[in-house]
C-alpha positions as protocol buffer text, in pm:
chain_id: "A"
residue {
  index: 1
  type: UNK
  ca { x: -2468 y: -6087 z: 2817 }
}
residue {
  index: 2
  type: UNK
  ca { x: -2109 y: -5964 z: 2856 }
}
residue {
  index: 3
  type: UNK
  ca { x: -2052 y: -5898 z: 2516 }
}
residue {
  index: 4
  type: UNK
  ca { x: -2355 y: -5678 z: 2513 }
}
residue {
  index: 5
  type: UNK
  ca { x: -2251 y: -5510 z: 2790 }
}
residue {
  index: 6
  type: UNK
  ca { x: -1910 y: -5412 z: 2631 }
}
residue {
  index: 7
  type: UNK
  ca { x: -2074 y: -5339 z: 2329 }
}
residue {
  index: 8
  type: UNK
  ca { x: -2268 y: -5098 z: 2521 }
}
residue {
  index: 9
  type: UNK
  ca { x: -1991 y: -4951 z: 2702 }
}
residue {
  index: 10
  type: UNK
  ca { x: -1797 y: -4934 z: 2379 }
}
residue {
  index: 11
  type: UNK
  ca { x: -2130 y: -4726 z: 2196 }
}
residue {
  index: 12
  type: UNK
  ca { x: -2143 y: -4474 z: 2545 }
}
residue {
  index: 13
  type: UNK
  ca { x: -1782 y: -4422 z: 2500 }
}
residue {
  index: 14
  type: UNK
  ca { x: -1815 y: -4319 z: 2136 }
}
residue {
  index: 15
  type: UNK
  ca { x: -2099 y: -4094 z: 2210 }
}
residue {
  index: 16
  type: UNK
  ca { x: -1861 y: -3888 z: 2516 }
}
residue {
  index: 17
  type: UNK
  ca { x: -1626 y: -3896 z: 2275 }
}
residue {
  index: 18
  type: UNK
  ca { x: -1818 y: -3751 z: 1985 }
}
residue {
  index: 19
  type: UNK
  ca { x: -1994 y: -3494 z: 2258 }
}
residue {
  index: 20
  type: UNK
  ca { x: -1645 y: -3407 z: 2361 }
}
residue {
  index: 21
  type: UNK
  ca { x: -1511 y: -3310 z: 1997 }
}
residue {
  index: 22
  type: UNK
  ca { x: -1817 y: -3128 z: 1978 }
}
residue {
  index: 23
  type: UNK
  ca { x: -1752 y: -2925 z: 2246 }
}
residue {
  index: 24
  type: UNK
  ca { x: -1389 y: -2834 z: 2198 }
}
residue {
  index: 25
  type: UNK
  ca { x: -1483 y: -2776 z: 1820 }
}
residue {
  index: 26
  type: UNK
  ca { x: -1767 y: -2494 z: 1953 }
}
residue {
  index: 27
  type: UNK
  ca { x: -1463 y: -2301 z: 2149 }
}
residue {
  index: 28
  type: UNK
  ca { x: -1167 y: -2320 z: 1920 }
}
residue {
  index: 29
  type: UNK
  ca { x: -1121 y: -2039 z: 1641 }
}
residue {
  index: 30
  type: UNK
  ca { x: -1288 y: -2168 z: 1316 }
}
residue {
  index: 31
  type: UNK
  ca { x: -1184 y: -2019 z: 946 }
}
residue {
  index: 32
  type: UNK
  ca { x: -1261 y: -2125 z: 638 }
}
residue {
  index: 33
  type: UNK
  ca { x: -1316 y: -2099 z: 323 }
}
residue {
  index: 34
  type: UNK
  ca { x: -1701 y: -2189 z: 289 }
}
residue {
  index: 35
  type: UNK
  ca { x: -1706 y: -2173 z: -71 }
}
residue {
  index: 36
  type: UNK
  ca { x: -1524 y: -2045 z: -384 }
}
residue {
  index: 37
  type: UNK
  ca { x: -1574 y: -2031 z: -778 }
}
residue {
  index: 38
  type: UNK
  ca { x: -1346 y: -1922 z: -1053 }
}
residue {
  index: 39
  type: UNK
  ca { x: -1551 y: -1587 z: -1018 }
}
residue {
  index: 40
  type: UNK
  ca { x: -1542 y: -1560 z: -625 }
}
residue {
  index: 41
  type: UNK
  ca { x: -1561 y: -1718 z: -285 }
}
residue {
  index: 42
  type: UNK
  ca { x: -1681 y: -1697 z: 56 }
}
residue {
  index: 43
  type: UNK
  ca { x: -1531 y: -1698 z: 390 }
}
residue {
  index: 44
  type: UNK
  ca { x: -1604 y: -1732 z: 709 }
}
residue {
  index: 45
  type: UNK
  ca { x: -1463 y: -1659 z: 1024 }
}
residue {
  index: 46
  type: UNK
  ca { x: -1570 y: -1816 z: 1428 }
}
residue {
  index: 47
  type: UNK
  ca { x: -1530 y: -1852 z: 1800 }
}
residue {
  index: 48
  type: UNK
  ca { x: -1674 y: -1826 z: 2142 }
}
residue {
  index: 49
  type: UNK
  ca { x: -1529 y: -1552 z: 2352 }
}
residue {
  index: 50
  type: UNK
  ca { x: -1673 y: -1494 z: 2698 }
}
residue {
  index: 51
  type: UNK
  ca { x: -1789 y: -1079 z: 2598 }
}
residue {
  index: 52
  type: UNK
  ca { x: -2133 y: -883 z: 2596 }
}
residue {
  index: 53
  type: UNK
  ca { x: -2273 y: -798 z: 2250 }
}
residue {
  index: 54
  type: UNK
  ca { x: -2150 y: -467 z: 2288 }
}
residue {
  index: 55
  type: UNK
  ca { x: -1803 y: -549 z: 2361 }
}
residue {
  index: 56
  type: UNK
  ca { x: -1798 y: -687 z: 2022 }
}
residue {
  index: 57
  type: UNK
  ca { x: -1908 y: -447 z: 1803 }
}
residue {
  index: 58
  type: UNK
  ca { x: -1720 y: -175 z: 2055 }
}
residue {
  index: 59
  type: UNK
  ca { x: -1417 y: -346 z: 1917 }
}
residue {
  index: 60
  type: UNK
  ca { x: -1489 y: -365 z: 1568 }
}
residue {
  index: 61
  type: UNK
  ca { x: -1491 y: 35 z: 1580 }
}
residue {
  index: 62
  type: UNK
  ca { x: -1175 y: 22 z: 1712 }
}
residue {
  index: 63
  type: UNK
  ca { x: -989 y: -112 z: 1405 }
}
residue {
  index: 64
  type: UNK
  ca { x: -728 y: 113 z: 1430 }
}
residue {
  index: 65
  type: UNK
  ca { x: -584 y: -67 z: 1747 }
}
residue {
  index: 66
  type: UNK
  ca { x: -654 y: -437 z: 1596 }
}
residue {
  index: 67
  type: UNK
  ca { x: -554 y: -409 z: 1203 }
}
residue {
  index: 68
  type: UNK
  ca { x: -226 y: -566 z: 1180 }
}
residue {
  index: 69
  type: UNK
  ca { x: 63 y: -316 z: 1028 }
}
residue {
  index: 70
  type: UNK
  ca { x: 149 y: -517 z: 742 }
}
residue {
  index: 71
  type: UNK
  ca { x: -171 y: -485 z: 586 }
}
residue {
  index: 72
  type: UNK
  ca { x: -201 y: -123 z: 585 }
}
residue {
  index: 73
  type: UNK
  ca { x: -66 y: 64 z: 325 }
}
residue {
  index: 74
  type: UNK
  ca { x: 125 y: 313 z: 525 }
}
residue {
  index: 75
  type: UNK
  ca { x: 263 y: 13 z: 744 }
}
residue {
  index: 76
  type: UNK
  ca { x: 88 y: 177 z: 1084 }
}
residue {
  index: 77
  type: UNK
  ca { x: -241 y: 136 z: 1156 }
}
residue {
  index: 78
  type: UNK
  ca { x: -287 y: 454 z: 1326 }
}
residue {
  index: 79
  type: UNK
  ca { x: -295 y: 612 z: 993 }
}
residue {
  index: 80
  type: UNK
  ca { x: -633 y: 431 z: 973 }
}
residue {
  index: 81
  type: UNK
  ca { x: -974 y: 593 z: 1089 }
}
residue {
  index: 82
  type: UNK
  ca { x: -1319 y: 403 z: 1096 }
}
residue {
  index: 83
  type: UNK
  ca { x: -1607 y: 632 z: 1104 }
}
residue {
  index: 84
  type: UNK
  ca { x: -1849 y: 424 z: 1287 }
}
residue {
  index: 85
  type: UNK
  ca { x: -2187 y: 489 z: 1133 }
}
residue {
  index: 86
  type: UNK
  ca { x: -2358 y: 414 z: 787 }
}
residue {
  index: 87
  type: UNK
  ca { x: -2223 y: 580 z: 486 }
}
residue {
  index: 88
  type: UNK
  ca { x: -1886 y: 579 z: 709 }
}
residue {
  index: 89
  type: UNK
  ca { x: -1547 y: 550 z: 580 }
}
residue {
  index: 90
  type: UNK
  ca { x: -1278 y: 317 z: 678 }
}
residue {
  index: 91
  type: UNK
  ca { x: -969 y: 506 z: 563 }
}
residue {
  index: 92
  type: UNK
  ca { x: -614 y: 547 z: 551 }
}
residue {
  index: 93
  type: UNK
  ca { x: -442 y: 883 z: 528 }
}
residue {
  index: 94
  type: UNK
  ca { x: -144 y: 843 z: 330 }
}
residue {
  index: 95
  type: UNK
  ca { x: 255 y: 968 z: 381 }
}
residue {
  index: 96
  type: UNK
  ca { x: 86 y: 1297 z: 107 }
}
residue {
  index: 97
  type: UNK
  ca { x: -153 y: 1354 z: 286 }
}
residue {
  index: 98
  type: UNK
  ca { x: -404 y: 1157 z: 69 }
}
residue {
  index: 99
  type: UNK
  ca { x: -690 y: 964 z: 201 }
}
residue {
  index: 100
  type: UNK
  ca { x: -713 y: 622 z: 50 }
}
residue {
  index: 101
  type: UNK
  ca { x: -1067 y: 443 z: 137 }
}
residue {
  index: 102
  type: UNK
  ca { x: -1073 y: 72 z: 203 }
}
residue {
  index: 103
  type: UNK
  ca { x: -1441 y: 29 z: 273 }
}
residue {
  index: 104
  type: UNK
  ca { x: -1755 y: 195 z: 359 }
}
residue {
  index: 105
  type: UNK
  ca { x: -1998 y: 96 z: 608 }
}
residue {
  index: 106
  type: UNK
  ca { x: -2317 y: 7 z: 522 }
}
residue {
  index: 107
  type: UNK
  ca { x: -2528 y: -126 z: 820 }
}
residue {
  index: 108
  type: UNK
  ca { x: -2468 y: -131 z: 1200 }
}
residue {
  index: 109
  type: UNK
  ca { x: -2706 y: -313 z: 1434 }
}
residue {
  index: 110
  type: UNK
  ca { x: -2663 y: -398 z: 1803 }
}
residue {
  index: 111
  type: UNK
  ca { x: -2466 y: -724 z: 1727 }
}
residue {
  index: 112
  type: UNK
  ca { x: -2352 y: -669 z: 1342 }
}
residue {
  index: 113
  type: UNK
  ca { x: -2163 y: -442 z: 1128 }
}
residue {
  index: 114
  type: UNK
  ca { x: -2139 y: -488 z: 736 }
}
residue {
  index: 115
  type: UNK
  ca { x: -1947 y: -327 z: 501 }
}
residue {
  index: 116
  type: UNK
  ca { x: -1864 y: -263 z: 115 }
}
residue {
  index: 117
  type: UNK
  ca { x: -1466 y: -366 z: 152 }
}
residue {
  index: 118
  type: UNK
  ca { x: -1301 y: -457 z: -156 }
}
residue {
  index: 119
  type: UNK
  ca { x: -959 y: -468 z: 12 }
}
residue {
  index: 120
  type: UNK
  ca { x: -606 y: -435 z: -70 }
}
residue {
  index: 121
  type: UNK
  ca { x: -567 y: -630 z: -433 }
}
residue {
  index: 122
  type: UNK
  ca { x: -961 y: -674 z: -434 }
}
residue {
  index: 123
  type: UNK
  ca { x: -1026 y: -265 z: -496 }
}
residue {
  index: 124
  type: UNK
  ca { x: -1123 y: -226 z: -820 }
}
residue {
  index: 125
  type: UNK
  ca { x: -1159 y: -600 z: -942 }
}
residue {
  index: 126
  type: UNK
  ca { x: -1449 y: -711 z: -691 }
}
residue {
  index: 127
  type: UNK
  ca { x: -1804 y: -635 z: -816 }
}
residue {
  index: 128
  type: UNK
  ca { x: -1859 y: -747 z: -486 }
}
residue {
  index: 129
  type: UNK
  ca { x: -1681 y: -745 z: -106 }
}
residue {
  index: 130
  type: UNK
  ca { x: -1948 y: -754 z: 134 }
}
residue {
  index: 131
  type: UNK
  ca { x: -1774 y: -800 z: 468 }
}
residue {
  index: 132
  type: UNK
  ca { x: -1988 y: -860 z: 836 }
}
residue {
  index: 133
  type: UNK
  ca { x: -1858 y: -860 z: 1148 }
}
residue {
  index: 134
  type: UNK
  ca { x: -2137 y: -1051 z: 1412 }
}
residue {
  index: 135
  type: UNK
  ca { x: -2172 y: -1137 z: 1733 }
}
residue {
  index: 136
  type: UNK
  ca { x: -2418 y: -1408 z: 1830 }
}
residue {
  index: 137
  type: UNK
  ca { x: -2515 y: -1609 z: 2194 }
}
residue {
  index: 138
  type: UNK
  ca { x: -2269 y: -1932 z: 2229 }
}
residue {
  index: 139
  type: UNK
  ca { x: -2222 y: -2115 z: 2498 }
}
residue {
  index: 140
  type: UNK
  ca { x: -1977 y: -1917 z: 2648 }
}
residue {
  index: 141
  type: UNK
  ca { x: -2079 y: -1610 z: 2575 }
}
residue {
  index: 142
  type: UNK
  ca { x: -2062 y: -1467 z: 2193 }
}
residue {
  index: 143
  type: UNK
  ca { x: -1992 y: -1646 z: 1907 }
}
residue {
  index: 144
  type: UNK
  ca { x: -1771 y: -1379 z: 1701 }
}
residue {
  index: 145
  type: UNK
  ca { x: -1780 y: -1435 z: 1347 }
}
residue {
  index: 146
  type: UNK
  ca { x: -1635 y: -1250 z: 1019 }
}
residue {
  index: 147
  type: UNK
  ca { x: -1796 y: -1328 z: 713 }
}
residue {
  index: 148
  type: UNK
  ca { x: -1662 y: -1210 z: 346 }
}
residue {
  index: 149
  type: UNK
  ca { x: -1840 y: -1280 z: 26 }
}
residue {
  index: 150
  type: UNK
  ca { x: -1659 y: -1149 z: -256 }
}
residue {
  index: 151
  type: UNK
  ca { x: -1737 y: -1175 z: -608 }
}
residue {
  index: 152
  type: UNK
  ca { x: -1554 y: -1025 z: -917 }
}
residue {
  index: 153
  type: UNK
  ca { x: -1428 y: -1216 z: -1257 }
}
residue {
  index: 154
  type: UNK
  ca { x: -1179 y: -1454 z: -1185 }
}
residue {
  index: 155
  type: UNK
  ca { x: -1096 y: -1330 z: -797 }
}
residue {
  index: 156
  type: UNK
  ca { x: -1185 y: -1736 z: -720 }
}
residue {
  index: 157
  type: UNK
  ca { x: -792 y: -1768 z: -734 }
}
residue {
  index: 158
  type: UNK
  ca { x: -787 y: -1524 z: -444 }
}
residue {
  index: 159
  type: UNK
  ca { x: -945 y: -1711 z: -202 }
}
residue {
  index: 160
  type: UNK
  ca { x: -640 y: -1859 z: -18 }
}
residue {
  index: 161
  type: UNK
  ca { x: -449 y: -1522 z: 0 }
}
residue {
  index: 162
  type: UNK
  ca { x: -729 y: -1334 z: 142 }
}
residue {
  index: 163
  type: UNK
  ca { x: -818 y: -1633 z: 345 }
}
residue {
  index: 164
  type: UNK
  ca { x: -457 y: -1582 z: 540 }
}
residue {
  index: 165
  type: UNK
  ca { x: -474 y: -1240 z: 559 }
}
residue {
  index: 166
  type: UNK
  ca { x: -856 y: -1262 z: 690 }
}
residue {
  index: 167
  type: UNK
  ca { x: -758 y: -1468 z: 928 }
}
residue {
  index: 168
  type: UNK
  ca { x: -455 y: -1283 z: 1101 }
}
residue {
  index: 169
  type: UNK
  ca { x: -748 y: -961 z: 1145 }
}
residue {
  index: 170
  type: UNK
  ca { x: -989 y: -1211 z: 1293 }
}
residue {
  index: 171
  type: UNK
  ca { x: -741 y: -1373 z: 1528 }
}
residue {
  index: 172
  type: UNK
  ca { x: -619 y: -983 z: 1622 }
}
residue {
  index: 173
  type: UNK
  ca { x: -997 y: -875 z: 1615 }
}
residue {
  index: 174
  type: UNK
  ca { x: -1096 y: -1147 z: 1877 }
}
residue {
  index: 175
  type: UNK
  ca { x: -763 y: -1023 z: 2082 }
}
residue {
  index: 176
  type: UNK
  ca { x: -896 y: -685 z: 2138 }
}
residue {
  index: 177
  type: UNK
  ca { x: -1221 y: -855 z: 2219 }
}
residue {
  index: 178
  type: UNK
  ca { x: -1132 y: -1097 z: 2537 }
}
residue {
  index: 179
  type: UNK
  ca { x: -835 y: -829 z: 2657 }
}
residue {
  index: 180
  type: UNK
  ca { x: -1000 y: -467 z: 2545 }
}
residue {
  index: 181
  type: UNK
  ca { x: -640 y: -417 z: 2462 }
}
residue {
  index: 182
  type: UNK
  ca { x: -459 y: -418 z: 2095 }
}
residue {
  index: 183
  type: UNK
  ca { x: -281 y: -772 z: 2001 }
}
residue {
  index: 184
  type: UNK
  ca { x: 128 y: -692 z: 1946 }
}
residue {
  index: 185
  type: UNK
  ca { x: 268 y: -674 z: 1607 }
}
């Protein structure tokens, strides 16, 4: 009988602990990449914040005050512009005056915005860089996620690169969520 019992108490234990990990996983930041081929891969990009749909997709528009510097051509993101609508260009205006377009907007709903973004070494080599920004319920609120699908003959080696660089926009992205102010350099 009191082997059963600890047998019990061990199997209980397990389960809080399992239930546990399964709730700290559900609020930490998740990245990674889902998938990836010689010819492409896909990422993807998660994590609770405590925000109203349209906090979310407020701050996607303002990716001017999120994008990090170091990934912008000019090195200052307020050379960047986002014109929030379908059809709508997210630019840079270059040192010449020259207006350089990193994506173009395709859909916007009330809790996700998708775009055509084959960015930085991706322009001209993707066939395809379809890039969403979502917002879904979660326990705590939203559940914030970036996906990027990106397909294009041999970009598969890409993946890892893109990956980090993803990942520094998402982490900046979720910033200006939770604080409605832009992340520091």
């Amino acid at each position: 009988m009191i082997r059963s019992a600890k047998i019990a108490v061990g199997v209980l234990l397990c389960g809080a602990f399992a239930l546990l990990a399964a709730m700290i996983a559900t609020t930490e930041a998740r990245a990674e990449v889902v998938s990836r081929s010689a010819d492409g891969f896909v990422l993807r990009f998660a994590v609770g914040v405590e925000a109203a749909p349209e906090d979310v997709v407020a701050a996607v528009s303002e990716l001017p005050q999120w994008w990090a510097p170091g990934h912008t051509y000019t090195g200052d993101p307020a050379n960047l512009s986002l014109a929030f609508e379908a059809g709508g260009c997210w630019c840079e205006t270059l040192a010449d005056g020259t207006v350089f377009e990193h994506a173009m907007v395709t859909r916007i709903t009330a809790d996700r915005v998708t775009m055509n973004a084959p960015l930085g070494p991706l322009h001209d080599k993707a066939t395809k860089a379809e890039l969403t920004f979502g917002s879904g319920p979660e326990n705590r609120g939203r559940l914030v996620t970036i996906d990027f699908v990106v397909e294009g003959s041999g970009l598969g080696v890409m993946a890892d690169g893109v990956n980090m660089v993803m990942d520094q926009a998402f982490d900046r992205l979720v910033h200006q969520i939770e604080y409605g102010e832009p992340p520091q350099p």
